[in-house]
PDB file with one MODEL, atoms N, CA, C and O in Angstrom:
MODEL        1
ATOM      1  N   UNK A   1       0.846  -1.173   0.000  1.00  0.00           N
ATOM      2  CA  UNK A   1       0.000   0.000   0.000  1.00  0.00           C
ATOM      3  C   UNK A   1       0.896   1.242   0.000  1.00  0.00           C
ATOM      4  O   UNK A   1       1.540   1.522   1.011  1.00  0.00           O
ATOM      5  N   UNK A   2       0.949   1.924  -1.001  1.00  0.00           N
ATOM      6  CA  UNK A   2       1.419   3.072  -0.605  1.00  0.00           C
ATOM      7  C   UNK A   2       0.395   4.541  -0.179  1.00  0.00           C
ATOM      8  O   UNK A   2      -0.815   4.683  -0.357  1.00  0.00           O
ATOM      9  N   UNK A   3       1.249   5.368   0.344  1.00  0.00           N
ATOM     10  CA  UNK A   3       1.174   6.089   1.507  1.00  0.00           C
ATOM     11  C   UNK A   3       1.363   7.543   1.271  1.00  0.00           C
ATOM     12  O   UNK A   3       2.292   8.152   1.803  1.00  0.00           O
ATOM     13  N   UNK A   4       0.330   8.223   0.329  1.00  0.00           N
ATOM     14  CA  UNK A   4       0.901   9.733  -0.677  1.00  0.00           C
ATOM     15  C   UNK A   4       1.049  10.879   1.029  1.00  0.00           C
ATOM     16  O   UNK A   4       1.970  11.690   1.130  1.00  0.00           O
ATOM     17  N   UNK A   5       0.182  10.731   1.954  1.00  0.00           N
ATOM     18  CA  UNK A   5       0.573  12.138   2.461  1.00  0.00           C
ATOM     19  C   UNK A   5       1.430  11.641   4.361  1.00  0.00           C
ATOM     20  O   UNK A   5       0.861  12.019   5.386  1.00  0.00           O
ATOM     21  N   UNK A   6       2.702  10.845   4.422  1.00  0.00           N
ATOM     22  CA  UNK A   6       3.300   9.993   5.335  1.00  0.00           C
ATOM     23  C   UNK A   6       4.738  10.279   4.608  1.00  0.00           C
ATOM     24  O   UNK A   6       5.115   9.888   3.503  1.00  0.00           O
ATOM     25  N   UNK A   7       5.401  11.058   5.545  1.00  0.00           N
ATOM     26  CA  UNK A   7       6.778  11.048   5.146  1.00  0.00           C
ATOM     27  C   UNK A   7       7.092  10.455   6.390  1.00  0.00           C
ATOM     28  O   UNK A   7       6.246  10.244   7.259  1.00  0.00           O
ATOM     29  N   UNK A   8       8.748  10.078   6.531  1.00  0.00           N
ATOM     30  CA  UNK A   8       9.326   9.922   7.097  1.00  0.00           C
ATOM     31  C   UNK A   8      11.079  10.207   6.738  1.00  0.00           C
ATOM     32  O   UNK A   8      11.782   9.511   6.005  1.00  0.00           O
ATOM     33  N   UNK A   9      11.501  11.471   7.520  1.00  0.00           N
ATOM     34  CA  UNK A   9      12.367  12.035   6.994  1.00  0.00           C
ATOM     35  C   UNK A   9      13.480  12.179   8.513  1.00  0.00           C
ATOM     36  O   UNK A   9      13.225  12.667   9.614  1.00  0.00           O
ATOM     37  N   UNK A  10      14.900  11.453   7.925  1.00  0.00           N
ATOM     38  CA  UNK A  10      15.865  10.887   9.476  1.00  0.00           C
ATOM     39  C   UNK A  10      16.127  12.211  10.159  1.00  0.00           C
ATOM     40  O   UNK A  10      16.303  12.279  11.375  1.00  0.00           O
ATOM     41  N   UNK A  11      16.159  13.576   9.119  1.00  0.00           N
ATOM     42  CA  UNK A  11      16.433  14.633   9.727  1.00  0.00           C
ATOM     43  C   UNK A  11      15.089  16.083  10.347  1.00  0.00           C
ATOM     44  O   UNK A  11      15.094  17.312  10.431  1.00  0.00           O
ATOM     45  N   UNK A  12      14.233  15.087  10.607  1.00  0.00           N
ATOM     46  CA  UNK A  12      12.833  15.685  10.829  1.00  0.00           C
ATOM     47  C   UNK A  12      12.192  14.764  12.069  1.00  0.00           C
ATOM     48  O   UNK A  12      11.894  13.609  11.766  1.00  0.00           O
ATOM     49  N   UNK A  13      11.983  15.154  13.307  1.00  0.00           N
ATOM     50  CA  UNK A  13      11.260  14.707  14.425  1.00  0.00           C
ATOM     51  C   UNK A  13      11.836  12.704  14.610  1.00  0.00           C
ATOM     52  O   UNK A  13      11.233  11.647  14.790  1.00  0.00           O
ATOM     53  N   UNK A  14      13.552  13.190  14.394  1.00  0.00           N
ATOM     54  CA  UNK A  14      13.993  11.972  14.761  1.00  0.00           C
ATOM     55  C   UNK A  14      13.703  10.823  13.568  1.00  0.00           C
ATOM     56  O   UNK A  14      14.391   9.825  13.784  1.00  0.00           O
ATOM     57  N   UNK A  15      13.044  10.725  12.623  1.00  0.00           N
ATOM     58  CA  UNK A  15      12.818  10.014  11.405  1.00  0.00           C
ATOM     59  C   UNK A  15      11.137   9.581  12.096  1.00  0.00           C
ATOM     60  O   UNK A  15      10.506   9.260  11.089  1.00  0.00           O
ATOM     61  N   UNK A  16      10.648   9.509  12.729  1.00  0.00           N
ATOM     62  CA  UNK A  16       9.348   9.098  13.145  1.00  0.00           C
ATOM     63  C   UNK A  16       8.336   9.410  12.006  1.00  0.00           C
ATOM     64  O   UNK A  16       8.375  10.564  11.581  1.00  0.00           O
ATOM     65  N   UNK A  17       7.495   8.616  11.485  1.00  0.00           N
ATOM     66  CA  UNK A  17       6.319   8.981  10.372  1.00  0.00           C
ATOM     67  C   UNK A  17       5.461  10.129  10.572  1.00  0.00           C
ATOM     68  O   UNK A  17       4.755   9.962  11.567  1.00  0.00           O
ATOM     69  N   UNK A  18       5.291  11.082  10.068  1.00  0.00           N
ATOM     70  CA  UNK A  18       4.664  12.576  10.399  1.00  0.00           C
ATOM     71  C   UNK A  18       3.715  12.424   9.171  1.00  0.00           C
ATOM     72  O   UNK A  18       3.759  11.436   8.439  1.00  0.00           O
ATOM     73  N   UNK A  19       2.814  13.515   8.983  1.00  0.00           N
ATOM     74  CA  UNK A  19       1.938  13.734   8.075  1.00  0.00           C
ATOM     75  C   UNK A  19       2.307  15.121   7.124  1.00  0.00           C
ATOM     76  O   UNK A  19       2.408  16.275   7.540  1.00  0.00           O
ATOM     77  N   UNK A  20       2.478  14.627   5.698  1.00  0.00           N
ATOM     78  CA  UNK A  20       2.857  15.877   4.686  1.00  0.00           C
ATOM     79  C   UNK A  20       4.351  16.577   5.155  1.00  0.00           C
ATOM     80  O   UNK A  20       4.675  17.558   4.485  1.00  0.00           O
ATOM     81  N   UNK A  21       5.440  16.095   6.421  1.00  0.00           N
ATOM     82  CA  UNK A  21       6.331  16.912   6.020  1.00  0.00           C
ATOM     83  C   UNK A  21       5.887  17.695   7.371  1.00  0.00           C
ATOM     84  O   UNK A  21       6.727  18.575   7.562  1.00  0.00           O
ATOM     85  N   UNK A  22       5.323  17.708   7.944  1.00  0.00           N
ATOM     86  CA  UNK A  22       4.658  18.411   9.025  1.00  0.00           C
ATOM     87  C   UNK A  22       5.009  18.231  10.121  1.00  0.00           C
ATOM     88  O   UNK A  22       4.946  17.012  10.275  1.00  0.00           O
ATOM     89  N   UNK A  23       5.374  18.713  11.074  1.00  0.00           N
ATOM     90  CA  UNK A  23       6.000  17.931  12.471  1.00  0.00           C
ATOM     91  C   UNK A  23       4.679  17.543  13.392  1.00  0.00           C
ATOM     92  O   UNK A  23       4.520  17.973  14.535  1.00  0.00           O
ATOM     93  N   UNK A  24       3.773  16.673  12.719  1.00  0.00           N
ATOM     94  CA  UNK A  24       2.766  15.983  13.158  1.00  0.00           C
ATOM     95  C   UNK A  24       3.323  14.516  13.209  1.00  0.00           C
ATOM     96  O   UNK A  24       3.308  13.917  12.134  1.00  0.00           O
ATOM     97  N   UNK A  25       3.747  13.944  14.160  1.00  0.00           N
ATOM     98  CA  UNK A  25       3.825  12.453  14.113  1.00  0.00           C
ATOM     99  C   UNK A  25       2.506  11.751  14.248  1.00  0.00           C
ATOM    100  O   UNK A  25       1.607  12.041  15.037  1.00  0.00           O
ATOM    101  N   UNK A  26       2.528  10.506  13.106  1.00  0.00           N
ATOM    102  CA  UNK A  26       1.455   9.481  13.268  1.00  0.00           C
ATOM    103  C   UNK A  26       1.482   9.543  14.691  1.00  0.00           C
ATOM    104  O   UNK A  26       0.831  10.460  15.192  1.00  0.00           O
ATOM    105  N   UNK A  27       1.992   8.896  15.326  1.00  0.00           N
ATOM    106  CA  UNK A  27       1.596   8.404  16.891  1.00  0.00           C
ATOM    107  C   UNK A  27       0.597   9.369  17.682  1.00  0.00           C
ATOM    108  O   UNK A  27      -0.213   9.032  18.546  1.00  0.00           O
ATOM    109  N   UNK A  28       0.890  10.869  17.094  1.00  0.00           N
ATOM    110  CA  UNK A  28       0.292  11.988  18.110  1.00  0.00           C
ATOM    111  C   UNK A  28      -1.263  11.525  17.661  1.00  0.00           C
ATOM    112  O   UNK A  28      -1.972  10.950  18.489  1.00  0.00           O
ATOM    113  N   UNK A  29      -1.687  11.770  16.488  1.00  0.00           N
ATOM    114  CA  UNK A  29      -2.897  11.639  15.931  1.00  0.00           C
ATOM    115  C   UNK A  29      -3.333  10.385  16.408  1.00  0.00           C
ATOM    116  O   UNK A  29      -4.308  10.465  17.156  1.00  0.00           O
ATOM    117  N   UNK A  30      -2.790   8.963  16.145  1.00  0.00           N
ATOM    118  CA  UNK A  30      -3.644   7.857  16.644  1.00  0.00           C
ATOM    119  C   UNK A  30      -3.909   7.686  18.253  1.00  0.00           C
ATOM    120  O   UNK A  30      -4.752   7.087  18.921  1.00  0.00           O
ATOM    121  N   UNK A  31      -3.057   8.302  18.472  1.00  0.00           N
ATOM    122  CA  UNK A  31      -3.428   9.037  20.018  1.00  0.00           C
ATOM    123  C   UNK A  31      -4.583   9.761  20.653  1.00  0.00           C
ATOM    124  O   UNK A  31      -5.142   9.671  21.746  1.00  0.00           O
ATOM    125  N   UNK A  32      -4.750  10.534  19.554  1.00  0.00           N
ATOM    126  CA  UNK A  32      -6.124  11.527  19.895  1.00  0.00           C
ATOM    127  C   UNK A  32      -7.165  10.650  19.822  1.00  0.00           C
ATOM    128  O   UNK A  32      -7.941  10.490  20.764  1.00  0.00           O
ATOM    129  N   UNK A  33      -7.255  10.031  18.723  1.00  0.00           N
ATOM    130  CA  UNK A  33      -8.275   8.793  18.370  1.00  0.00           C
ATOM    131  C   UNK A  33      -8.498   7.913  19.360  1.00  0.00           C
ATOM    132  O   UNK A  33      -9.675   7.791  19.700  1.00  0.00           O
ATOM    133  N   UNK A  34      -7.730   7.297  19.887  1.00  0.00           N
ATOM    134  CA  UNK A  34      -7.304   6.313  20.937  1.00  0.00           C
ATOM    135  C   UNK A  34      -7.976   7.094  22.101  1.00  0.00           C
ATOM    136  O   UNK A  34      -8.845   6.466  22.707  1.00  0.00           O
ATOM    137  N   UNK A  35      -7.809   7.902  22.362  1.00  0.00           N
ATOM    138  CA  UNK A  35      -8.564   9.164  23.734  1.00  0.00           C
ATOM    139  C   UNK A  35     -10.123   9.334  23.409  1.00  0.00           C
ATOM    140  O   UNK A  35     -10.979   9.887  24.101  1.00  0.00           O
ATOM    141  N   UNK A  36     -10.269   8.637  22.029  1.00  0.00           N
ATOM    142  CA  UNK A  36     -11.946   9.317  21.913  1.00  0.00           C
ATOM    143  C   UNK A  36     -12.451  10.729  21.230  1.00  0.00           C
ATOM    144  O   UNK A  36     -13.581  11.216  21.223  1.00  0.00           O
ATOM    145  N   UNK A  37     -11.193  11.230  20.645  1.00  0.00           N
ATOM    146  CA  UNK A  37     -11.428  12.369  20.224  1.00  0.00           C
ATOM    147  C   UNK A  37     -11.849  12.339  18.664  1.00  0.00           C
ATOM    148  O   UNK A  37     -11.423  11.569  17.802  1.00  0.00           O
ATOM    149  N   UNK A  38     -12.871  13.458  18.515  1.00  0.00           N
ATOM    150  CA  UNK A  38     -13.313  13.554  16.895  1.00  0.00           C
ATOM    151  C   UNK A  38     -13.227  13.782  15.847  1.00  0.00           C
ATOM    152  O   UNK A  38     -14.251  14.465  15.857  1.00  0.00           O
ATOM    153  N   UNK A  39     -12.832  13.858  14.600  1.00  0.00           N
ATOM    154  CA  UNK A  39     -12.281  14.449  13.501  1.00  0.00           C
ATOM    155  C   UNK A  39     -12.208  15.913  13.718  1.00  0.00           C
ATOM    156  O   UNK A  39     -11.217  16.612  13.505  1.00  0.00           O
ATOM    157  N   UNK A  40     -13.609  16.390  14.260  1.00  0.00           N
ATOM    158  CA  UNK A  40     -13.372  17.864  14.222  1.00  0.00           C
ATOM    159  C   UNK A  40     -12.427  18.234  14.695  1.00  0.00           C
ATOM    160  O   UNK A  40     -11.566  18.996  14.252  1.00  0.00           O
ATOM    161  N   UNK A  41     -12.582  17.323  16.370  1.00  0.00           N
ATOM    162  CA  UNK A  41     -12.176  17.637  17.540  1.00  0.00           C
ATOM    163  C   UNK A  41     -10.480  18.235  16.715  1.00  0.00           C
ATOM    164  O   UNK A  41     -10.187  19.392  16.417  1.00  0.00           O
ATOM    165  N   UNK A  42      -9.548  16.844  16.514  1.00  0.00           N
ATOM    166  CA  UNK A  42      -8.409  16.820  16.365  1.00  0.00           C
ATOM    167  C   UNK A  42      -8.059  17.828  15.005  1.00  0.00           C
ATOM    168  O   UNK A  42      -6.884  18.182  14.915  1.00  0.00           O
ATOM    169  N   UNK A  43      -8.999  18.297  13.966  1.00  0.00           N
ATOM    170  CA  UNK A  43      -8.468  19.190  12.893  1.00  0.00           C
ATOM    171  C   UNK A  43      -8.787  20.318  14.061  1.00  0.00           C
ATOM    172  O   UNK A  43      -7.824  21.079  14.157  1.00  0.00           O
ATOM    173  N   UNK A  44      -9.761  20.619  14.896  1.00  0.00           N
ATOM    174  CA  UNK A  44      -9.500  22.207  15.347  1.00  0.00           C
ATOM    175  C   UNK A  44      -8.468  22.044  16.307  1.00  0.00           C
ATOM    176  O   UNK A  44      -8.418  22.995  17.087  1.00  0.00           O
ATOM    177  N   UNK A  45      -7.499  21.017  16.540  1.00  0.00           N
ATOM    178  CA  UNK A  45      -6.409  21.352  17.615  1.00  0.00           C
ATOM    179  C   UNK A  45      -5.171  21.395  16.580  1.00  0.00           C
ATOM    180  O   UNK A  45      -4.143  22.040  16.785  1.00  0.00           O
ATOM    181  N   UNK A  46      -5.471  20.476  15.244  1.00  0.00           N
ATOM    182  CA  UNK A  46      -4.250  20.743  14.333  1.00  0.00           C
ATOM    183  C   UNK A  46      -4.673  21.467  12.903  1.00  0.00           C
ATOM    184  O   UNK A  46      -4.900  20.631  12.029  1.00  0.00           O
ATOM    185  N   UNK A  47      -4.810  22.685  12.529  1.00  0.00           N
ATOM    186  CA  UNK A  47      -5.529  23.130  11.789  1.00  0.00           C
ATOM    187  C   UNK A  47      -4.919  22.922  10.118  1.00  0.00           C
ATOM    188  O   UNK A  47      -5.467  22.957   9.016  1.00  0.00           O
ATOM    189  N   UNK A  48      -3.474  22.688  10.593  1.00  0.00           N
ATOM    190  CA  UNK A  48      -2.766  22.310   9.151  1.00  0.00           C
ATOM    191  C   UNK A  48      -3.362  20.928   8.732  1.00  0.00           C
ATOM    192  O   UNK A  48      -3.070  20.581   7.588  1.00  0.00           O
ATOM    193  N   UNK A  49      -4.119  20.110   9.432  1.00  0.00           N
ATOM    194  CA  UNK A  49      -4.665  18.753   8.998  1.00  0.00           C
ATOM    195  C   UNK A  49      -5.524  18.724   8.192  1.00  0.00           C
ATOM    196  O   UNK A  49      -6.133  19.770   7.967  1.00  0.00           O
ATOM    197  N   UNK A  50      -5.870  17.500   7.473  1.00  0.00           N
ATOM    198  CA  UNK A  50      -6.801  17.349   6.388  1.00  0.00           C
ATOM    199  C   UNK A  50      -7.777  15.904   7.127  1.00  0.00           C
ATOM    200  O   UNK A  50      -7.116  14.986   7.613  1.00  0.00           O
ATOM    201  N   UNK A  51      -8.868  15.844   7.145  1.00  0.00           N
ATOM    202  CA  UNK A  51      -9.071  14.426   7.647  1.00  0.00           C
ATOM    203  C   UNK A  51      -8.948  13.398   6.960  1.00  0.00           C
ATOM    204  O   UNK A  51      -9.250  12.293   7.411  1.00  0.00           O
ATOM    205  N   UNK A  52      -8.349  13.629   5.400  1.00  0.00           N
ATOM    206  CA  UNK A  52      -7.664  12.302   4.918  1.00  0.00           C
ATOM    207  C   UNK A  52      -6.726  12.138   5.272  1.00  0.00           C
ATOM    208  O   UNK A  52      -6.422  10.964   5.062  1.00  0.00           O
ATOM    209  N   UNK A  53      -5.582  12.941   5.995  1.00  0.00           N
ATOM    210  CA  UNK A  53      -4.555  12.902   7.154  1.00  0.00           C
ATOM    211  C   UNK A  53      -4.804  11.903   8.449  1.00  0.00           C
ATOM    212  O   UNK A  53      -4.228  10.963   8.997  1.00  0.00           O
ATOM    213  N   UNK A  54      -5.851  12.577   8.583  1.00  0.00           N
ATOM    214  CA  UNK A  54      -6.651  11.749  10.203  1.00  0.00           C
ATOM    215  C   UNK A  54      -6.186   9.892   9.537  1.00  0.00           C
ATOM    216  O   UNK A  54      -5.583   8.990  10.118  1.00  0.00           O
ATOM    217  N   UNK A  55      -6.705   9.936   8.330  1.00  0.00           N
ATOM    218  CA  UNK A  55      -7.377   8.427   7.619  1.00  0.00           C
ATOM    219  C   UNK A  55      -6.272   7.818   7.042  1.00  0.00           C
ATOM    220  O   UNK A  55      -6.078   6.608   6.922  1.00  0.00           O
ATOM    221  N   UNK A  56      -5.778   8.456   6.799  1.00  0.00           N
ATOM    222  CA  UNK A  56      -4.228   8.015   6.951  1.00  0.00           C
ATOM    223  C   UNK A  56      -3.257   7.845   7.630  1.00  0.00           C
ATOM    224  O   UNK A  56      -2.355   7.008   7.577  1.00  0.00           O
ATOM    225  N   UNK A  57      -3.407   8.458   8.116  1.00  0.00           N
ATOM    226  CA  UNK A  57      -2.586   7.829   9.826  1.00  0.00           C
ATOM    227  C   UNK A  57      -3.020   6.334  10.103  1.00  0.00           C
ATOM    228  O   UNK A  57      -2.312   5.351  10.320  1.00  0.00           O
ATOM    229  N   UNK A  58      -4.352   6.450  10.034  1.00  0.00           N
ATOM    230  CA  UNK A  58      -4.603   5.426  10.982  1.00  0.00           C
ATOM    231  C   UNK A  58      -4.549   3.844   9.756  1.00  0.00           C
ATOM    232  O   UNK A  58      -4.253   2.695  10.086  1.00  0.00           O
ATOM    233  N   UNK A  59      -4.762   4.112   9.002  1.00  0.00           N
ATOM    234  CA  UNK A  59      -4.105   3.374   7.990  1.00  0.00           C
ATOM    235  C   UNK A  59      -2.730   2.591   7.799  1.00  0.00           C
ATOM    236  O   UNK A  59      -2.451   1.393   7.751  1.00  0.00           O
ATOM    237  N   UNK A  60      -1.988   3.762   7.709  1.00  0.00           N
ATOM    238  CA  UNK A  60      -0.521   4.092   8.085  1.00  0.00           C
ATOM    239  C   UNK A  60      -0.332   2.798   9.790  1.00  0.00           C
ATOM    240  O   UNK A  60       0.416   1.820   9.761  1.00  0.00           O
ATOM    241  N   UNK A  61      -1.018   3.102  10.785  1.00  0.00           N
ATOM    242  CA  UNK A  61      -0.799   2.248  11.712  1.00  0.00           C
ATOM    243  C   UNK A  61      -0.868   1.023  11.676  1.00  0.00           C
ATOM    244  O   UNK A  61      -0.027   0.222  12.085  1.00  0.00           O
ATOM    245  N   UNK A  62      -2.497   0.684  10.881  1.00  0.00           N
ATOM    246  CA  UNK A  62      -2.500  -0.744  10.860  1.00  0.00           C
ATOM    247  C   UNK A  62      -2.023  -1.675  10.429  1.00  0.00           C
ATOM    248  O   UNK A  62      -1.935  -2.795  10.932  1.00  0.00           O
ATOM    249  N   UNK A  63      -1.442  -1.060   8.824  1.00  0.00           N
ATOM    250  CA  UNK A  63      -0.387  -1.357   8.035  1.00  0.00           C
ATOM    251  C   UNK A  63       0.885  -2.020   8.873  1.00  0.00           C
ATOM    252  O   UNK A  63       1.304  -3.146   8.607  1.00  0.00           O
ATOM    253  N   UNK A  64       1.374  -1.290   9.783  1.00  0.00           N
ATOM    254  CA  UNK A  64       2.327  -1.343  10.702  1.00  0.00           C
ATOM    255  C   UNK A  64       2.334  -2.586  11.162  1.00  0.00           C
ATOM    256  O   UNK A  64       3.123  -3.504  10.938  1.00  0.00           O
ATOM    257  N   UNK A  65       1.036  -2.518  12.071  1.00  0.00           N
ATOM    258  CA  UNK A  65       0.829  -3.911  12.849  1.00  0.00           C
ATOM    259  C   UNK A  65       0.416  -5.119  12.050  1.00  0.00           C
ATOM    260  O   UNK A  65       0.576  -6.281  12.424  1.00  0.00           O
ATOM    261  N   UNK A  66      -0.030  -4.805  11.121  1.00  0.00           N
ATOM    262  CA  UNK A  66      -0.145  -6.514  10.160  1.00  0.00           C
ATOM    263  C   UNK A  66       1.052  -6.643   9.830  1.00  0.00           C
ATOM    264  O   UNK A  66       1.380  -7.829   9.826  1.00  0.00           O
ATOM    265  N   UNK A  67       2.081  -5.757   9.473  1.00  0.00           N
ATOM    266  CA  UNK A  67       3.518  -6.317   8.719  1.00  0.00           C
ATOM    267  C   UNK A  67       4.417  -6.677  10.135  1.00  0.00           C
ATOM    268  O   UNK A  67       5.626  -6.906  10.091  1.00  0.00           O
ATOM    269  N   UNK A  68       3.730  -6.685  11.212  1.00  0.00           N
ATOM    270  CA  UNK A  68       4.492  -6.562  12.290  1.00  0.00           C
ATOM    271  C   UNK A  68       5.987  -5.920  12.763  1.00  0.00           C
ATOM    272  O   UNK A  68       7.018  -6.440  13.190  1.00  0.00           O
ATOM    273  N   UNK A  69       5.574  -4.500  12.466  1.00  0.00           N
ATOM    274  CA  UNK A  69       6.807  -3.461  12.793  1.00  0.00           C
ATOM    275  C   UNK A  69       6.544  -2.727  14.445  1.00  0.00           C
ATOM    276  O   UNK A  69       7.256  -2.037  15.174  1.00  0.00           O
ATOM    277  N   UNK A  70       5.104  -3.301  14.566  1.00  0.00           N
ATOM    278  CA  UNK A  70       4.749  -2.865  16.085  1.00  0.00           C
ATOM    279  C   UNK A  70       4.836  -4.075  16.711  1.00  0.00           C
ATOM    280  O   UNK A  70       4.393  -5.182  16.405  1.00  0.00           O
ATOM    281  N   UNK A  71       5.565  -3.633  17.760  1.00  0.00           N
ATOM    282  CA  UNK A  71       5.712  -4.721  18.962  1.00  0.00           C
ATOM    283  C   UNK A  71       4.048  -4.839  19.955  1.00  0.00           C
ATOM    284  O   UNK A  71       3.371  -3.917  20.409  1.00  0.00           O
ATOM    285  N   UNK A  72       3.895  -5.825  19.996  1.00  0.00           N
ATOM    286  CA  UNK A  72       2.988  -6.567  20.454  1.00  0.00           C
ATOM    287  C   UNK A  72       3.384  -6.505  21.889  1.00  0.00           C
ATOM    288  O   UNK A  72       4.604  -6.490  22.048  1.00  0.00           O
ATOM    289  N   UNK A  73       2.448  -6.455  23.304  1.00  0.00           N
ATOM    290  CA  UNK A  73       2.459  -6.796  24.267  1.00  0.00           C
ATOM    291  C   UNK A  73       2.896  -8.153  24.861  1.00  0.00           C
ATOM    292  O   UNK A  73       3.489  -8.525  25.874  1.00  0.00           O
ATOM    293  N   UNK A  74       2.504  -8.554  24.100  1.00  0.00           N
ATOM    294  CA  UNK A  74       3.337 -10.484  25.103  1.00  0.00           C
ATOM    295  C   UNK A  74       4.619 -10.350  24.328  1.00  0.00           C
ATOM    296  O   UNK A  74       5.410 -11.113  24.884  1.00  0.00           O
ATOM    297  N   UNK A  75       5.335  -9.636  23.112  1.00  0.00           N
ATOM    298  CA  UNK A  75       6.360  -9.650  22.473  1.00  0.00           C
ATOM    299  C   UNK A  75       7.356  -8.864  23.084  1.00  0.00           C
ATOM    300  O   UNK A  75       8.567  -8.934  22.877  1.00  0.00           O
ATOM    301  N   UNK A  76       6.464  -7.740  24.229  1.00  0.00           N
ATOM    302  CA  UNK A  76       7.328  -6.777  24.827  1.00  0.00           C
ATOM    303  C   UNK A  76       7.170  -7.841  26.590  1.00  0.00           C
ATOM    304  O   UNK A  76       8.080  -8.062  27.389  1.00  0.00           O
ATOM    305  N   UNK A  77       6.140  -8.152  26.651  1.00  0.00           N
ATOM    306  CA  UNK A  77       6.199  -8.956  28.239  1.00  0.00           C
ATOM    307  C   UNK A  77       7.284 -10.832  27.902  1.00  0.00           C
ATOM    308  O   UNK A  77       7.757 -11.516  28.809  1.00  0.00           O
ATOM    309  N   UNK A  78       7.357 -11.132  26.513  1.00  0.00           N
ATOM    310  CA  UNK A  78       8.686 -11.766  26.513  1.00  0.00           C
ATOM    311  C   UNK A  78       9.999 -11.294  26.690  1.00  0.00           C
ATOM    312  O   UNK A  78      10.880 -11.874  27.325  1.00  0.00           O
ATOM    313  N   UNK A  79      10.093 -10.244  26.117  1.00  0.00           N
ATOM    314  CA  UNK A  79      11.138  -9.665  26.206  1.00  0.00           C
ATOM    315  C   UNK A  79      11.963  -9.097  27.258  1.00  0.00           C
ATOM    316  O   UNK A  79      13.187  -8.964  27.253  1.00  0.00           O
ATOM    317  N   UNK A  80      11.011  -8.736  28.287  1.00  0.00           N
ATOM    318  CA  UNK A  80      11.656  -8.502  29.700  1.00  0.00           C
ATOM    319  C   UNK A  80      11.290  -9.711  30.332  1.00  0.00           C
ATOM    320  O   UNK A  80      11.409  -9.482  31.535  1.00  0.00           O
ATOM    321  N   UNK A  81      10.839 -11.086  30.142  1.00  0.00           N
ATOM    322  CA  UNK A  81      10.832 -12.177  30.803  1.00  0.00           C
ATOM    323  C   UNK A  81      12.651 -12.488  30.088  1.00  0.00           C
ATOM    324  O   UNK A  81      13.613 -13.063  30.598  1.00  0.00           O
ATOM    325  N   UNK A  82      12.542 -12.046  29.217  1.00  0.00           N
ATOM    326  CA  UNK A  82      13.983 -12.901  28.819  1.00  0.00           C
ATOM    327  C   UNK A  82      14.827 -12.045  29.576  1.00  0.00           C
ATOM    328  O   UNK A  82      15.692 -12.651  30.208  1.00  0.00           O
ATOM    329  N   UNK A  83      14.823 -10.903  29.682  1.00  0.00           N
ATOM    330  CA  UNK A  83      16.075  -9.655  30.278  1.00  0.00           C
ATOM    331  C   UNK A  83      16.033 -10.005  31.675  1.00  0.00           C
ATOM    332  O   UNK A  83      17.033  -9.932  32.388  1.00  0.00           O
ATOM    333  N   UNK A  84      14.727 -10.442  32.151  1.00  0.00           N
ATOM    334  CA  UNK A  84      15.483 -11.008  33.821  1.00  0.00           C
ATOM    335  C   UNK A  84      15.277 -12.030  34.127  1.00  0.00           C
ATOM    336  O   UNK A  84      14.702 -12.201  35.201  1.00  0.00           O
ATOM    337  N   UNK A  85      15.659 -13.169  33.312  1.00  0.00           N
ATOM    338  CA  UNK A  85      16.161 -14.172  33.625  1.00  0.00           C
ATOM    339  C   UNK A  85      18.044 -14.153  33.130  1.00  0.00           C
ATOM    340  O   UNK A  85      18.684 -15.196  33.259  1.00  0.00           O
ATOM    341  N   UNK A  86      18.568 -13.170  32.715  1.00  0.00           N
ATOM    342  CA  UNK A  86      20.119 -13.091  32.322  1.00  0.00           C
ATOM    343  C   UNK A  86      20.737 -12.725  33.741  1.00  0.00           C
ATOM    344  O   UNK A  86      21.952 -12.572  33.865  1.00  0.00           O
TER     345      UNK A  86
ENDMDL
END
């Protein structure tokens, strides 16, 4: 799937996926969502947004987690089962 308004640029907010070039990181937005907040809600707190931004983000996320680039909870609760048992 590609991804027209999702940059990710190493010398821009640490390389983290932002929207258009924008120092909006995905994470902030699926965040708002995640809180319950509304399209309006989140374009009147980010006014440079588009809500095909919003729809892309969240796109952009799920993408993530089916290709498994997001760590999973029992993948992160293995992972410190393994760090203290060393």
């Amino acid at each position: 799937m590609k991804f027209e308004r999702i940059t990710v640029n190493p010398e821009q907010m640490g390389g983290v996926p932002c929207v258009r070039g924008l120092r909006i990181p995905l994470a902030t937005i699926v965040g708002m969502v995640a809180e319950g907040m509304s399209e309006p809600e989140i374009l009147r707190a980010y006014p440079d947004l588009k809500k095909e931004d919003i729809r892309e983000a969240l796109r952009y996320a799920a993408e993530d987690i089916k290709a498994g680039r997001v760590k999973t909870f029992d993948s992160v609760d293995n992972l410190i089962k393994g760090l203290e048992q060393k």
